[in-house]
C-alpha positions in Angstrom: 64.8 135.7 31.4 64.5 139.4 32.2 63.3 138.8 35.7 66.8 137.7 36.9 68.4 140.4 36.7 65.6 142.1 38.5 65.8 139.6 41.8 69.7 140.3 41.5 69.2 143.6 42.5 66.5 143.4 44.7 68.6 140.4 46.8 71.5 143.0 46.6 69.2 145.9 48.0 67.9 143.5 50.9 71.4 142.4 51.9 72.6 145.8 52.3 69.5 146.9 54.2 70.0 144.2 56.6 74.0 145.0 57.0 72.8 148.2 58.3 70.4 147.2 60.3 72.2 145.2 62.2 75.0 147.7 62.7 76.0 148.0 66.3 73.7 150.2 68.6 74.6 153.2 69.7 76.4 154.5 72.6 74.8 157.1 75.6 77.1 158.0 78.3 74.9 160.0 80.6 77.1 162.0 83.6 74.4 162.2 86.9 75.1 164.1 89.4 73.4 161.6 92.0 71.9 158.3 91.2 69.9 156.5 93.9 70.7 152.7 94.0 67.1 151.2 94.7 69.1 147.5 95.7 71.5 149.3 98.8 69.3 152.2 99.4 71.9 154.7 98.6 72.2 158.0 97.0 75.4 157.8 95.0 77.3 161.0 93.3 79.5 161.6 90.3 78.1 158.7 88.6 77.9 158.2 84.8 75.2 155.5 83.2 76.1 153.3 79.5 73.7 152.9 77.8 74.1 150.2 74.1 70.7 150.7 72.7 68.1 150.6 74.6 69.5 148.8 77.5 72.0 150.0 80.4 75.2 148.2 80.2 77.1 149.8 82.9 76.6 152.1 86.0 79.3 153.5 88.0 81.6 156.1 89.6 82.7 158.7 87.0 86.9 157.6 87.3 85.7 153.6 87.0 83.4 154.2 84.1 85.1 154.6 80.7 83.1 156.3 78.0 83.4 155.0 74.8 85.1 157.3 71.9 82.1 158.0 69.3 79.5 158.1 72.3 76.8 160.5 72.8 77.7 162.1 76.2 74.4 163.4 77.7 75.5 165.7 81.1 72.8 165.7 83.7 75.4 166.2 86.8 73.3 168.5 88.8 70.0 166.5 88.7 69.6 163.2 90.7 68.1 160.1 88.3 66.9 157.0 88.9 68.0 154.1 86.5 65.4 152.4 84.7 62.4 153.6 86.7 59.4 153.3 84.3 56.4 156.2 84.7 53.6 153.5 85.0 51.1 156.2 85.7 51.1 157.6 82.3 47.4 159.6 80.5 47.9 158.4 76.5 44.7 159.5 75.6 42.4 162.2 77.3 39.7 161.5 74.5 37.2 161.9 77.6 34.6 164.6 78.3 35.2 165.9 81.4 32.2 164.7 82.7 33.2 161.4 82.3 36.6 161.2 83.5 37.4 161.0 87.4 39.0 163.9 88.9 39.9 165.9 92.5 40.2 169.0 90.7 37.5 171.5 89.9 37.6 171.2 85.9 35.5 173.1 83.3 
């Protein structure tokens, strides 16, 4: 049976692609100057965001927050951010003629 051995290895080569798969996500610590809390209505400084992946696991004053050793440190202290805030309003595609598309401006 010459096809075992051939399943051996490709069982070994799918076990080992799935162990890295599912390796833990990575780590972002972003430092913000200001982050505005939507929930209280405040504007909060030296804050630093976590984020595992693609979600954010913890938001906080820079002396509460502790950054991971290993994590990406992203430094954005002198812009304000907002947390999650999704551009909804977003132009994929402008596979339109001009002509066709809706407009304010004055467009060629």
């Amino acid at each position: 049976m010459s096809r075992n051995p051939f399943l051996a290895l490709v069982l070994v080569i799918l076990s080992t692609a799935t162990m890295l798969w599912a390796q833990t996500p990575q780590v972002v610590a972003i430092r913000r100057g200001h982050v505005f809390n939507s929930n209280s209505g405040q504007m909060l400084n030296n804050q630093v965001v976590l984020n595992e992946g693609e979600k954010i696991s913890e938001v906080g004053a820079t002396d509460r927050v502790e950054i991971p050793s290993g994590a990406q440190v992203i430094d954005l202290s002198r812009a304000t951010v907002l947390p999650g805030l999704v551009d909804g309003h977003t132009h994929v595609f402008s596979s339109l003629p001009a002509a066709a598309r809706v407009t304010t401006s004055t467009e060629v």
